[in-house]
C-alpha positions as a Markdown table, in Angstrom:
| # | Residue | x | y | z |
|---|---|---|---|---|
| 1 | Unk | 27.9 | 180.3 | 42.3 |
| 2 | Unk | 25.5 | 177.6 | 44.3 |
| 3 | Unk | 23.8 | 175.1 | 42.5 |
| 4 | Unk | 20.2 | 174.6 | 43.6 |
| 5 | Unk | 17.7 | 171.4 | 42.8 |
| 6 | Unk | 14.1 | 171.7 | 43.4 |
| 7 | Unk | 12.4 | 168.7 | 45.4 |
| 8 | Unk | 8.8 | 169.2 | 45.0 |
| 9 | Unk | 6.6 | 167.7 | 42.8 |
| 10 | Unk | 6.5 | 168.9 | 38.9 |
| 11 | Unk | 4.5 | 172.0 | 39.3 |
| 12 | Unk | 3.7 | 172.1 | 34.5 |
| 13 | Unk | 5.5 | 175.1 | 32.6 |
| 14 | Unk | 7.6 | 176.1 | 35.8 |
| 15 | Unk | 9.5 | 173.8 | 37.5 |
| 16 | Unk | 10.3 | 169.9 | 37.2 |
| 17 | Unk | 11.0 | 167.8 | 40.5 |
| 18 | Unk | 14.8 | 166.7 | 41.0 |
| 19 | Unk | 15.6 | 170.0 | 38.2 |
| 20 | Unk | 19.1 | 171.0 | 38.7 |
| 21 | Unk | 20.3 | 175.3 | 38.3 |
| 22 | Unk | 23.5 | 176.3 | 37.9 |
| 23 | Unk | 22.4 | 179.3 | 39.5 |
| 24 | Unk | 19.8 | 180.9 | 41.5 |
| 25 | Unk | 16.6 | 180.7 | 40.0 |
| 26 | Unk | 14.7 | 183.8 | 41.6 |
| 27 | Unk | 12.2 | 183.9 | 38.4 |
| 28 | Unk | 11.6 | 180.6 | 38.9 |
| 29 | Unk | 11.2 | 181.1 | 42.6 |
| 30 | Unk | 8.8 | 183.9 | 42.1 |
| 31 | Unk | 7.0 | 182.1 | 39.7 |
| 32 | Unk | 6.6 | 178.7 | 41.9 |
| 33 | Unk | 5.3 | 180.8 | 44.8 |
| 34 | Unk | 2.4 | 182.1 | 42.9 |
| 35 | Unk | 1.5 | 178.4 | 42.6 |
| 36 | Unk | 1.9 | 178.0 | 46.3 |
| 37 | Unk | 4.2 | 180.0 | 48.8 |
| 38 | Unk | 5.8 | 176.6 | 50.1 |
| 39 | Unk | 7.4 | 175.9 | 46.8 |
| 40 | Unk | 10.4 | 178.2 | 47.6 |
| 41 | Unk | 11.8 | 176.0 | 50.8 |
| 42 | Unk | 11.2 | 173.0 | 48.1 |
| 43 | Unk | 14.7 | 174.7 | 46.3 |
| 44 | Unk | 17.9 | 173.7 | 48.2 |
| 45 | Unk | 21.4 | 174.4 | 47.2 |
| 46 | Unk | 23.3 | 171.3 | 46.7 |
| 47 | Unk | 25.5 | 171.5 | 49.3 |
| 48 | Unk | 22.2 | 170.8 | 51.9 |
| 49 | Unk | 21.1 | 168.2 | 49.6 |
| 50 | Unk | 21.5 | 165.1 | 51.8 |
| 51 | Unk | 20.1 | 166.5 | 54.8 |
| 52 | Unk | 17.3 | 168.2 | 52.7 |
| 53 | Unk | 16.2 | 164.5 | 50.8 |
| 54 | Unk | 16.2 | 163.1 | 54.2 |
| 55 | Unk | 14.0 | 166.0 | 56.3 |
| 56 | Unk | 11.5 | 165.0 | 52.8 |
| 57 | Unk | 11.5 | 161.2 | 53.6 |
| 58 | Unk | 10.6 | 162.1 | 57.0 |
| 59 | Unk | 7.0 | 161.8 | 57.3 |
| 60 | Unk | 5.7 | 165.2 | 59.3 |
| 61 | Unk | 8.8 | 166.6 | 58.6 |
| 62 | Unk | 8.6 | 170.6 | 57.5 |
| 63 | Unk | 9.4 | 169.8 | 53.7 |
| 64 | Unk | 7.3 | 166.7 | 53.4 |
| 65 | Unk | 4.3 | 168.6 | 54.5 |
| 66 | Unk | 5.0 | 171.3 | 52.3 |
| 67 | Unk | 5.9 | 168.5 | 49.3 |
| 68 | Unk | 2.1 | 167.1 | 49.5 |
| 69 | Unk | 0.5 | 170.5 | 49.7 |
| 70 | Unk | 2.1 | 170.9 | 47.0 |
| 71 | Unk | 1.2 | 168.0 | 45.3 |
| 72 | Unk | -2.0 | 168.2 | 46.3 |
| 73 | Unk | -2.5 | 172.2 | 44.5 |
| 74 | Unk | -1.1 | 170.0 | 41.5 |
| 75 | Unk | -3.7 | 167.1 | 41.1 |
C-alpha cells in the first residue's frame, strides 16, 4: 500500500493541499477531476515526493502550471 499527498491548492469539500492517504484515493481522484482534469497529476505517492515538490517550485514546470490553473478555477 502507497501513500499519496495531494499538492494542489485546497479545492472546498474535496481535497485539502499537503492532505496525506494511506491509500489510493480514486473517489477523491474522480471527484477532483470534475473540478478540473489536472487535479489528478496534482496526487503523488510519497515515494516521488521530493522530485514532485521540486518540478512544483519550478516555475513553467508541468505541475506548477497545472497548480495555478487550478488555483485559478478556485478563486
Amino acid at each position: 500500500m502507497k501513500q499519496v499527498m495531494y499538492l494542489g491548492p485546497d479545492i472546498k469539500g474535496i481535497v485539502r493541499k499537503n492532505q496525506i492517504f494511506a491509500y489510493y484515493p480514486e473517489n477523491v481522484i474522480e471527484q477532483a477531476c470534475e473540478v478540473s482534469p489536472l487535479a489528478k497529476y496534482l496526487f503523488v505517492q510519497m515515494d516521488n515526493i521530493v522530485y514532485s515538490r521540486n518540478e512544483l517550485r519550478r516555475e513553467g514546470s508541468f505541475l506548477n502550471l497545472s497548480y495555478k490553473k487550478l488555483e485559478k478555477r478556485g478563486k
